[in-house]
N, C-alpha and C positions, 0 to 999 in steps of 0.2 A: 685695451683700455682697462681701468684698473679700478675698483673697489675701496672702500674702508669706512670701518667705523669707529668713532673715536672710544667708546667706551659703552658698557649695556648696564641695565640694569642692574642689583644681585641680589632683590629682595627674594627673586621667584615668583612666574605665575601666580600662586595662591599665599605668596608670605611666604615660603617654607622657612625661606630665615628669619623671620623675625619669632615663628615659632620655635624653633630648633636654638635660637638665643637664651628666649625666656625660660626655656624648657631647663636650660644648663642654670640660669641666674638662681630660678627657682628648686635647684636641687633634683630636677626629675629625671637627669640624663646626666649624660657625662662628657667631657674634651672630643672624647675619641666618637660621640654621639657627631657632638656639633659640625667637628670635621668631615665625617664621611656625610652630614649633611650640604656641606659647603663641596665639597667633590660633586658629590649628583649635581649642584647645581652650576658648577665652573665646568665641569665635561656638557652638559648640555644645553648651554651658553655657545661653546668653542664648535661642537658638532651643527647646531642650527645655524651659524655663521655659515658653518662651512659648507654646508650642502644647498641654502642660496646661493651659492658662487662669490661671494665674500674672499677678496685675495690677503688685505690686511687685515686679520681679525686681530682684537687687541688682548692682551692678557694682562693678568696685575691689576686690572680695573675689580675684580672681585674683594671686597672686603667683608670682616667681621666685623666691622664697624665704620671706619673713616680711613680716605686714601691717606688721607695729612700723618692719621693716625702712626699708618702702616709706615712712611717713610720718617717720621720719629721712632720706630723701634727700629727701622732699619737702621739708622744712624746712630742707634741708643742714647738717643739724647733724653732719658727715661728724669723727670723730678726727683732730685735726692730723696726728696718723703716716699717714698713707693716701697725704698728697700732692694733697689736693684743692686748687684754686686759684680753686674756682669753674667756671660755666658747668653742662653737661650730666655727671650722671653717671652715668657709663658702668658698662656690665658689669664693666670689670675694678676698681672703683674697688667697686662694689657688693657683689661678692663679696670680694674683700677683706677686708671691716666681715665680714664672715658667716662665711668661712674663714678668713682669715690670708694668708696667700704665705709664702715659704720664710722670708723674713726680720722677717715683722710679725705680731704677735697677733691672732686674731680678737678680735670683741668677744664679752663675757661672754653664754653662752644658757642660759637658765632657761625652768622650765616657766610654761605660759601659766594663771594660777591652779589650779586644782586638776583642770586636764587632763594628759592624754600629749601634748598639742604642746608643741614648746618655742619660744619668740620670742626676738629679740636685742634684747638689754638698751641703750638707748641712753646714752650716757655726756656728760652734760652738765656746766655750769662757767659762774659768772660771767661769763664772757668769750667764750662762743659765740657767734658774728656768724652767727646766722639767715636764711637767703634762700630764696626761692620756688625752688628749685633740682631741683626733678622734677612734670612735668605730668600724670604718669600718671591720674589719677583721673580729669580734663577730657578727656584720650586715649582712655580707656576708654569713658567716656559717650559719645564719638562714632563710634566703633566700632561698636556698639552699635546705636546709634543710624541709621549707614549701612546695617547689616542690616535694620533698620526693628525694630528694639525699643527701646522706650524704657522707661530701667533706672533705678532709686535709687543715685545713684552713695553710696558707703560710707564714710567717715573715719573712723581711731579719735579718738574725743574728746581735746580738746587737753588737760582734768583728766586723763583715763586716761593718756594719754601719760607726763605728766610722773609722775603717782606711780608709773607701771612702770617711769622711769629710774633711773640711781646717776651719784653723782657721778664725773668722770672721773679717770685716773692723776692725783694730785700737785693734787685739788682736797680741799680741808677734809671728812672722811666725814660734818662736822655741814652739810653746806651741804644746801642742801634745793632741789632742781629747780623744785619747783613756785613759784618764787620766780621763773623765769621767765616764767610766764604771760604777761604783758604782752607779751613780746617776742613771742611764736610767733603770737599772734591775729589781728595783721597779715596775715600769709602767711595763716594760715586763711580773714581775710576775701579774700585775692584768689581763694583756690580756690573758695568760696561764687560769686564775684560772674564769674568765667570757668564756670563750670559752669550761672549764670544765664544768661549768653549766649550757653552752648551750647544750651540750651532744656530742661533740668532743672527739671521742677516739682517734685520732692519729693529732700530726701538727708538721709541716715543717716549719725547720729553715734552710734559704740559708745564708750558711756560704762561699760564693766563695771565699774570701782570703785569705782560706788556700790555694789554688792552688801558694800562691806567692812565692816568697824567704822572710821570716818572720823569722825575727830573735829572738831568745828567749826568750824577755821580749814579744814579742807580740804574739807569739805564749801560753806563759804562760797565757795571758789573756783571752783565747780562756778553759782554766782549770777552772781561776777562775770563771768564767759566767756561766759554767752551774754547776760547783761547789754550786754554789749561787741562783741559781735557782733550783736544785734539788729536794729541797722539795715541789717547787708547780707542779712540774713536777711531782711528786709520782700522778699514779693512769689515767694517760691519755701517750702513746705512741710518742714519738719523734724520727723523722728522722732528721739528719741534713746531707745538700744536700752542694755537691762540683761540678762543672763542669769548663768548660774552658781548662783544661790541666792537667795533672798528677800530683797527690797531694806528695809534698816529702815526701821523708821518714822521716822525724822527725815530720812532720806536721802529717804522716799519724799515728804516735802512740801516737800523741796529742790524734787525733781525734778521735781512735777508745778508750780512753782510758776515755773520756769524761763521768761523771758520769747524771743519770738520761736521758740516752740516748739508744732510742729502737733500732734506723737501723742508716745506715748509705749510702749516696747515693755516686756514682764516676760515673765522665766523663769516659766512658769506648772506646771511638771514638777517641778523642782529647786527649787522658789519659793511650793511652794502656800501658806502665810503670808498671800502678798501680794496672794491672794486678799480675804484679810478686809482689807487697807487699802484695795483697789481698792473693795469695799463699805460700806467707810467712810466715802465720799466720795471722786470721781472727778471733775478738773474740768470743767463744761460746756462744749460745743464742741468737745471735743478729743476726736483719736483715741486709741485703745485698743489697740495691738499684739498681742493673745492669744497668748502663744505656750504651745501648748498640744501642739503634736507634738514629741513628746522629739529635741532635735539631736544628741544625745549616746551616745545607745544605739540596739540594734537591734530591739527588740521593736515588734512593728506597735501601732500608737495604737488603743487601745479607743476606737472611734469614740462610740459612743452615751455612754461617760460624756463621753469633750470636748463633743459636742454637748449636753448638759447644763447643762455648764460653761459653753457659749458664750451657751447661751439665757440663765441667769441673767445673764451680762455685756451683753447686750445688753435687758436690761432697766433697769439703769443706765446705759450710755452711749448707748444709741439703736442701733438698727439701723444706720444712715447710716455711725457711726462707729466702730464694731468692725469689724477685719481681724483672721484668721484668719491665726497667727505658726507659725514654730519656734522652740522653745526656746532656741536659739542659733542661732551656724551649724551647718552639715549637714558641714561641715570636718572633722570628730572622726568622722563614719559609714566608712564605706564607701563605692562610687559605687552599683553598681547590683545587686540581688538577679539579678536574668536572666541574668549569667554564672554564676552559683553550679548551675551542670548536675548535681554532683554532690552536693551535698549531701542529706541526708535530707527526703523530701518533707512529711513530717508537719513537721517541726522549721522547714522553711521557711516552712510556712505561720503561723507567731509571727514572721514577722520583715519589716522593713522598711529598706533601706538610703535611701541619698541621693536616690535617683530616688523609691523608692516614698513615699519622705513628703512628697515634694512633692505628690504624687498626691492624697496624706491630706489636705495641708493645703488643695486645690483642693477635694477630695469636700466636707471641713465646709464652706467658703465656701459651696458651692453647696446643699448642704442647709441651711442658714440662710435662704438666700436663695428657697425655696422648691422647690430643682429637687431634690431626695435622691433619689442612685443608689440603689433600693431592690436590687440586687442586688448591690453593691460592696457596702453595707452588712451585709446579709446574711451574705455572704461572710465579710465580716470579725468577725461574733459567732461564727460558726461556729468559728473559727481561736480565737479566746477563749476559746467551751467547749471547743475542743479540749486547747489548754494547760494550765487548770485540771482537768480531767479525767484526762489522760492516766498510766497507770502508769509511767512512764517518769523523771516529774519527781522521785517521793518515795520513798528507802528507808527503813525505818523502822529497819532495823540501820546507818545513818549515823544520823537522827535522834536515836537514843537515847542513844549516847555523845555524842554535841553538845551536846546536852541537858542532860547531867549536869557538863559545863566548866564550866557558869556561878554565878559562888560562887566557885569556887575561885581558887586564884595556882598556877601551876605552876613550880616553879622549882628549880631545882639545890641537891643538898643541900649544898654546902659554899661559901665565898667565893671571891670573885675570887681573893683573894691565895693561898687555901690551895690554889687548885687552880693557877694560874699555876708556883708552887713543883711541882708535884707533876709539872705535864705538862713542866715542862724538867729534871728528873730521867730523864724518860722520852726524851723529842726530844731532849733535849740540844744546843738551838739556840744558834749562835753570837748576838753580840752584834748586834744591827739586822740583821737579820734580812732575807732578801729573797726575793718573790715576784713572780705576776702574779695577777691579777683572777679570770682561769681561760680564754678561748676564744683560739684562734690562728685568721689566715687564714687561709679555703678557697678551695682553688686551683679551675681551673676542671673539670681531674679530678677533684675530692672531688665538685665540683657535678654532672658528671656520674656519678656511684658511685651518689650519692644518688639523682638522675632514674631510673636505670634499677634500682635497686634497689626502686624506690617504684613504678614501671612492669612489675615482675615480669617484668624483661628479665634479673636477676640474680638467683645463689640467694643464700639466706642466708649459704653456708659464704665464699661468694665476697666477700659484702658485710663481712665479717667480719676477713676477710684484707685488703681492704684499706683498712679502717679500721684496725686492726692497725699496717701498715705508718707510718699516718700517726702516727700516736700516738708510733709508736717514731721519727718524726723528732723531734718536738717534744719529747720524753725529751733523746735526745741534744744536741739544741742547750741545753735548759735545762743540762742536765749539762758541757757543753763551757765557758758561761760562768760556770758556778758560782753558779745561782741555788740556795738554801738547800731551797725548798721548794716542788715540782713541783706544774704543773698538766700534766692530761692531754693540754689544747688541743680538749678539748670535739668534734673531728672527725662525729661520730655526731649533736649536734646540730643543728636548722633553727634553733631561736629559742630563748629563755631561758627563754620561757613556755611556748610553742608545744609543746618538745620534753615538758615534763610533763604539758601537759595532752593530749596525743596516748595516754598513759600512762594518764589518770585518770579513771574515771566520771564519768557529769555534763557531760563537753565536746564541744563542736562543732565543727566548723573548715570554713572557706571556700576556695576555690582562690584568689578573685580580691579576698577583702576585706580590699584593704590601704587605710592609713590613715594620712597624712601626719604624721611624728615630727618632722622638721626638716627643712629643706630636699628635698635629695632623697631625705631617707633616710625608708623607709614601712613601717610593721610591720601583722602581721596576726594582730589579737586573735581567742583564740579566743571560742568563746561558754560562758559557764555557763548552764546551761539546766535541772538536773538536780543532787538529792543527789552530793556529788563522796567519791568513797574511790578507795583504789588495791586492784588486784586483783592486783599483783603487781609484787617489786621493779622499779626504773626504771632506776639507775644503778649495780649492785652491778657488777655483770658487768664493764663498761668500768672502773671503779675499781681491780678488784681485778686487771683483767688488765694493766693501767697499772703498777701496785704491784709485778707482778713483773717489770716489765723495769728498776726499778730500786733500787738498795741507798737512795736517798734517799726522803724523805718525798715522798709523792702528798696530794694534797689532794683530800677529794671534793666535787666542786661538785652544789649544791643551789640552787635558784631559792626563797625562803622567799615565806608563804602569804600575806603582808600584798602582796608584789609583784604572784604571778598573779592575786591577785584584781584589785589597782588595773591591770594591764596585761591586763586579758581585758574583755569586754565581762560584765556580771553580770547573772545571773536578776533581775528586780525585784519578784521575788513572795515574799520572804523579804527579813529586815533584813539586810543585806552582813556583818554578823557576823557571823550563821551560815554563811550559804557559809564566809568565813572560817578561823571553825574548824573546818569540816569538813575543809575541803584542809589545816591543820596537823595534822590530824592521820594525814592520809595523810603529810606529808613527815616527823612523827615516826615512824614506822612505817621510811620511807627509813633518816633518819639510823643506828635503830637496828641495822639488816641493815647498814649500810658499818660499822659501828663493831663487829660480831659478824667481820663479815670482814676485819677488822687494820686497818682507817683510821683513822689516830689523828689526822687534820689533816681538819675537814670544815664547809667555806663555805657558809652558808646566807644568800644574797643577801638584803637588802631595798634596790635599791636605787630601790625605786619608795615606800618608806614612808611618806615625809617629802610626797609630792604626794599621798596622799590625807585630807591634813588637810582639813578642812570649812574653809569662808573664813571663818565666823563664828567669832567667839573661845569665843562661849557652848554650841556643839558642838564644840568641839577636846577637853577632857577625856575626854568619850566615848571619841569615835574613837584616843585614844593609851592609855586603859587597854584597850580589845580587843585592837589592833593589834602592842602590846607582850606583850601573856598571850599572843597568838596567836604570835608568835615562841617565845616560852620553852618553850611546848608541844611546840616541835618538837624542844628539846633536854634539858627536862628529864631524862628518864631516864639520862644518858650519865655515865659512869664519870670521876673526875678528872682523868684522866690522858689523854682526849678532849681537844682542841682546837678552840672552837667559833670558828670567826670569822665576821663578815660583813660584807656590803658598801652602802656606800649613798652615792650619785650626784648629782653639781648636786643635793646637798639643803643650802639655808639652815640650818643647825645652829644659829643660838645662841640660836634660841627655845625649840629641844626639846634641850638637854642635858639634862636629866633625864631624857625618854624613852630618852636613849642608854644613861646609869645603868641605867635600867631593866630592858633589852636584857640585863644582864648578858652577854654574850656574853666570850670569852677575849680577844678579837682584834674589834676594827673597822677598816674598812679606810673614809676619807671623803675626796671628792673635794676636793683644796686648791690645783689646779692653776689653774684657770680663774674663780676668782671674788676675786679679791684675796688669796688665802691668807686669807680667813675664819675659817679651822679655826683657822691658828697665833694670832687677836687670840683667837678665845674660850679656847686654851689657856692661853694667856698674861695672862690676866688673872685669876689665882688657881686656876681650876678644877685640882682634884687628882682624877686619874682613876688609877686602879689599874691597870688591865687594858692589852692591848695597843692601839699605837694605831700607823693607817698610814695618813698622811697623801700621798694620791695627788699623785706630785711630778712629772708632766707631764700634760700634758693630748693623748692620744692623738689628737682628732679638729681638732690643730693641726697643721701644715704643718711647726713648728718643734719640732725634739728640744734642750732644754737639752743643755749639759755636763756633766757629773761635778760640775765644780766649784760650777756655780750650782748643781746639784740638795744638794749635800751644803750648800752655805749656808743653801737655804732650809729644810732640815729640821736643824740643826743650831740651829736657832729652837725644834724641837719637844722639845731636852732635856729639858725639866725632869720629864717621864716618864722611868722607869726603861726601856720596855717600848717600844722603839719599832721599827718595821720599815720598809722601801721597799718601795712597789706603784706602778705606774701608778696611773692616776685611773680607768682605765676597760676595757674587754675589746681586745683585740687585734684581733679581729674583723674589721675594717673598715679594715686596714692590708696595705702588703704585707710578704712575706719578710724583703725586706733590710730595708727599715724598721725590723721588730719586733726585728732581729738588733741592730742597731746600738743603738736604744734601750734594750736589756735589755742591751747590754755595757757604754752609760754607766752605767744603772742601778747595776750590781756593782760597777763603779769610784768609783761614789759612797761605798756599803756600806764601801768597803774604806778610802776617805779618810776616813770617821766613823768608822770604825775604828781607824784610828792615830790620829785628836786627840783619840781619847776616853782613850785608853792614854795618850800623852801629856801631856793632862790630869789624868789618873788621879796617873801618876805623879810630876809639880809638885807635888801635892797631896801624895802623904806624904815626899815629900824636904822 
C-alpha cells in the first residue's frame, strides 16, 4: 500500500525563507545566499518524507515565491515591461513579475481559490511568444534525486493555468487565455520528456479547476491537453491531482477519461460528494489518489473513520491501486506541532500540522497494508474522545443566543440615505473625504515593547506609556497632513485576527504556526477550538484614549466575524456558521461599548469576506446570506448618527454587488488599486449605490507611490456617486515611516485637487 503527499510547506520550521528573502530584498545577502538557503530547505523537506516511509514524495512544490509564479517563468511568458529578452530568468527579473521595482507594477495577486494563499495572476495576450525558459522542476527532480530520493516532480496543469490567467494591459478583457492552449503544450511536452530522462517514473499534474463549475468548452480542453500530450506521456506514470471541493460530475468523467493518465487524486475532506462518484464507477487499472488527511486545517485525522473510508475504496479499485493522499497540499498547515512548547497540552493533543499528517498519511498506508500501529492508533481515538468530550469545547450561554439568530435579519432601523444625512449633520465631513485603512509601521522598538511586555520583562503601566507615545506620533502626523478622519495606527496590535482572538473565548494560538500568505509574507491563524464570546471589552480603552489626544475624528478599528473566522483555522465539529455568529456577536457587544464611549466613526473589516465563498456556485447563496447577516449583527444596534464602514481586499467584486448592498454598511472601503481598477468598470456601468464608497487608490504592497495627480484621475472616474472618500487599498503595516508619510501627503493632495474641479465644476454648472 502506497503513500503521498500532495505538496509541504516551504516557508521552513522557523521562516527561514522568508528570512533569507528579505535578507536578499534588503541588500544583506546575496542569490547565491538565498539559494543554498532554499536547498537546506528542499533536501530537508525530501529527506523527512523520506524517512517516514512516504513512497510519493512531491518536488517542484518548493518555491521563491508562487507555484503560478514559477510555471510563468517556465513558459516565459514574462510582461514585456520587465525587459526580458530571453535566456535564464533571473532573480531580479522574477521578483519583479511579483514585487514591482521602484518604476514598474507588479503583476496582479489574488487568492489561490478559496484559500489565504495568494498566487500571481499571469497576464497573457495573443501575441506571447512562449519558450521553455525556466528548468526548475527537471532541477529539482535531480536534486532530489542526488540526495538519493526519488520525488513526483509537480506541474500546475497547463487547463489550470490558463483559466487562473487575465488578459494582459491593452489586450481585449473579451480574450480568453485558454485560447492559447496549443501554444504552451509544446514546452509542457519538453518538461515531461527532460524529466523522462532524468529518470522520473511518475509526475503530478495539479489540475484544481476542475473542482469549478466549467462549462463545456472548457472542460473539453482539459481532453484536448492530455489528448496532446499523450505521446510524451507514454512510458513515465501520471497523476492528475484535484482538491478544494468535490469534483462535478461531468468534470469527474472528463477526468477520469483523460488519456495517458495513471492515477487520479480527490479532495476527499472538502470533496466528500465525490465519494459517491468514485463508487459509481471508478476506471480499471487506474490509480486512486485518496486524499483523506485534511491539507488544510489542523485538527488530527480521525484515523479509524479514514481507515473505513479507505477499506471501502480499496474494494473498488484494488488494493494495488489505492495510495493514501492529502487533501491538498500541506502549504496552507503549519510546519511542525513539536515547536509548539507552549501551547496547552490537552488542546495539542486535536491537532496535527504539516509534519504530523504526513505521519497520518504513512500510519493509514501501513495499516491497509496489514502493519497497523496499534498504539499510534490508539493514541489517536483517545485524542477524539478527548475532543468530543471535553468541557471546554461547548457553553451553553454562547449556544443559546446563537441559536436564536437563525430566522431572523438583523439590520439597522433606518436607510442608507436617512442615516448618511444624519451622520454628516453630526461629523460634518468635508467633501471626499480622506483616511487610511487603520494599522501604521512598527518600528523595531514597538517590536521590542511588545517582546518584553509579553515576557513580563515590562509592567503594564510601562507598556501603556509607551504605546501611548506611539499613538500620539501617528495622531500628529495624520493631523500635520490633514487627513479628515484618524486612525489610531493600531500600535497595541500583533495581527488583525490574532490581536481579537487573544481577547476571545474559544481561541488558541501557536508560537511557531506560521503559514505562507504570499511570498515572504506568513500569518499565524489562530485556532477555533471552543464556543467563542468575549469576556470583556477589547478595544474601547485604546480608542477612547486615542480620541482624547485629538479634536478630529478617530475611527474604531474592528476586525469583522466573517474575516477571523475565514483567517483562523475553524473547529470542524459545528457548521462554520455557528462559530460565525458567535464571534458577531462578540464584535456587536465591541462595537456597542466604542459607540457608548463617543466613537462615532467605527471600521468593521471584512476583508477576508469575498475568499470564503464556496467554489461551487450551488453553495455560494448560503455562504453570502450568513456571512452578510453575520456582518449586520455586529452593527445593527447602533444609533444613526454612528458611522459604520468597512473594509474588503483583492476581493473580485462584480459577482457579489449585491452582497455589498446587503452589507448595508455607511462607508466601504474596496481595493481598486491592483486589479485593473475593477471597482470603477462595475461602477460605471449603471450600478447606483447610495452609501459611501472608497475606492483604495494605491496599492501599498507596490514599490511605486502614484501622484496626486494620477491618483485624483483615476478616482475622479468614481463621480458619479455623491459619497465618495480616498483610502489606500490596504493597512500601512508593512511599509516604512517615510514611505507612509509621503504616500498619505500625495493622498491629501489628491483630496484637495478633487476638491477644486469639483467646485469648479459645481460652478460652470449654474453660471
Amino acid at each position: 500500500m502506497a503513500s503521498h503527499v500532495v505538496g509541504y510547506p516551504r516557508v521552513g520550521p522557523n521562516r527561514e525563507l522568508k528570512f533569507a528573502l528579505e535578507s536578499l530584498w534588503h541588500g544583506k545577502s546575496t542569490a547565491e545566499d538565498l539559494l543554498e538557503a532554499g536547498a537546506h530547505l528542499k533536501s530537508s523537506i525530501w529527506k523527512q518524507m523520506a524517512a517516514v516511509g512516504i513512497k510519493y514524495i512531491p518536488s517542484n512544490t518548493f518555491s521563491y515565491y508562487d507555484q503560478v509564479l514559477d510555471t510563468t517563468a517556465m513558459l516565459g511568458a514574462v510582461p514585456p515591461r520587465y525587459g526580458w529578452n530571453g535566456g535564464k530568468i533571473g532573480f531580479d527579473v522574477y521578483f519583479s513579475m511579483a514585487r514591482g521595482t521602484a518604476s514598474l507594477p507588479a503583476m496582479e495577486m489574488t487568492k489561490w481559490f478559496d484559500t489565504n494563499y495568494h498566487y500571481i495572476v499571469p497576464e497573457l495576450g495573443p501575441d506571447v511568444n512562449f519558450s521553455y525558459a525556466s528548468r526548475k522542476a527537471v532541477k529539482e527532480y535531480k536534486e532530489a534525486k542526488k540526495l538519493g530520493v526519488d520525488t513526483v516532480p509537480v506541474l500546475v496543469g497547463p487547463v489550470s493555468y490558463l483559466l487562473l490567467s487575465k488578459p494582459a494591459k491593452g489586450v481585449e478583457k473579451t480574450f480568453a487565455p485558454l485560447s492559447l492552449l496549443r501554444k504552451i503544450l509544446p514546452i509542457y511536452g519538453e518538461v515531461v520528456s527532460e524529466l523522462k530522462a532524468a529518470g522520473a517514473s511518475w509526475i503530478q499534474f495539479d489540475e484544481p479547476a476542475l473542482v469549478l463549475d466549467l462549462d463545456s468548452h472548457k472542460l473539453q480542453a482539459f481532453t484536448e491537453a492530455y489528448s496532446e500530450l499523450e505521446s510524451c506521456l507514454s512510458g513515465v506514470n501520471v497523476v492528475v491531482e484535484t482538491y478544494f471541493a468535490d469534483v462535478p460530475a461531468e468534470a469527474y468523467k472528463v477526468l477520469t477519461s483523460l488519456k495517458g493518465v495513471t492515477g487520479f487524486g480527490f479532495d476527499l475532506v472538502d470533496g466528500t460528494k465525490t465519494l459517491d462518484l468514485i463508487k459509481g464507477g471508478f476506471p480499471t487499472g487506474k490509480y486512486l489518489f485518496a486524499g483523506v488527511v485534511d491539507g488544510r486545517n489542523i485538527w488530527a485525522n480521525d484515523l479509524a473513520g479514514s481507515l473505513n473510508t479507505l477499506h471501502a475504496l480499496e474494494s473498488i479499485v484494488g488494493k494495488d491501486k489505492l495510495v493514501v493522499s492529502t487533501s491538498c497540499s500541506l502549504l496552507h498547515t503549519p510546519v511542525d506541532l513539536v515547536n509548539e512548547t507552549e501551547l496547552d497540552e490537552e488542546i495539542k493533543s486535536w491537532l496535527a500540522f504539516a509534519a504530523q499528517k504526513v505521519v497520518e498519511v504513512n500510519a493509514l498506508a501501513k495499516a491497509l497494508a496489514g502493519e497497523k500501529d496499534e498504539a499510534f492508533f490508539a493514541a489517536n481515538a483517545a485524542a477524539q474522545a478527548s475532543r468530543k468530550s471535553s468541557p471546554r469545547i461547548t457553553n451553553q450561554a454562547v449556544q443559546r443566543p446563537t441559536a436564536a439568530l437563525r430566522g431572523y435579519d438583523h439590520c439597522r432601523a433606518t436607510t442608507v440615505s436617512a442615516r448618511i444625512d444624519a451622520q454628516q449633520k453630526k461629523l460634518n465631513l468635508p467633501v471626499i473625504p480622506t483616511t487610511t485603512i487603520g494599522s501604521f509601521p512598527q518600528s523595531e522598538e514597538l517590536r521590542r515593547v511588545h517582546c518584553e511586555y509579553q515576557d513580563k520583562k515590562m509592567s503594564w503601566e510601562e507598556y501603556v506609556k509607551a504605546i501611548k507615545l506611539e499613538i500620539k506620533k501617528v495622531i500628529r502626523l495624520q493631523e500635520e497632513l490633514d487627513v479628515d478622519v484618524l486612525v489610531h495606527g493600531e500600535p497595541e496590535r500583533n495581527d488583525m485576527v490574532e490581536y481579537f482572538g487573544e481577547q476571545l473565548s474559544g481561541f488558541a494560538f501557536t508560537v511557531d504556526g506560521w503559514v505562507q500568505s504570499y511570498g515572504s509574507h506568513c500569518v499565524k491563524p489562530p485556532i477555533i477550538y471552543g464556543d467563542v464570546s468575549r469576556p470583556k471589552p477589547m478595544t474601547v480603552f485604546w480608542s477612547t484614549m486615542a480620541q482624547s489626544m485629538t479634536a478630529r475624528l478617530m475611527k474604531g478599528m474592528l476586525t469583522g466575524p466573517v474575516t477571523i473566522l475565514n483567517c483562523s483555522f475553524v473547529r470542524n465539529d459545528q457548521p462554520r456558521f455557528e462559530t460565525c455568529y458567535q464571534i458577531a456577536l462578540a464584535i456587536k457587544d465591541e462595537v456597542e461599548d466604542l459607540e457608548k464611549a463617543g466613537i462615532n466613526v467605527i471600521q468593521i473589516d471584512e476583508a477576508a469576506l469575498r475568499e470564503g465563498l464556496p467554489l461551487r456556485k450551488s453553495e455560494q447563496s448560503f455562504y453570502l446570506d450568513w456571512a452578510v447577516h453575520s456582518f449586520k449583527i455586529t452593527n445593527c444596534g447602533v444609533r444613526d448618527t454612528t458611522q459604520i464602514h468597512t473594509h474588503m481586499c483583492y476581493s473580485h467584486i462584480d459577482d457579489i454587488i449585491p452582497l455589498i448592498f446587503d452589507m448595508d454598511a455607511d462607508v466601504i472601503t474596496i481595493e481598486n488599486a491592483c486589479s485593473d481598477e475593477k471597482l470603477l468598470s462595475v461602477f460605471h456601468e449603471g450600478v447606483n449605490y447610495g452609501a459611501g464608497i472608497v475606492p483604495g487608490v494605491y496599492d501599498i504592497h507596490s514599490l511605486i507611490i502614484p501622484s496626486a495627480e494620477e491618483i485624483a484621475d483615476r478616482t475622479i472616474k468614481m463621480l458619479t456617486t455623491n459619497i465618495l472618500w480616498l483610502n489606500p487599498n490596504f493597512v500601512f503595516k508593512t511599509r516604512d515611516h517615510a514611505g507612509v508619510k509621503r504616500a498619505l501627503k500625495i493622498m491629501v493632495l489628491a483630496a484637495e485637487l478633487l476638491r477644486t474641479e469639483l467646485a469648479h465644476a459645481r460652478k460652470e454648472k449654474y453660471e
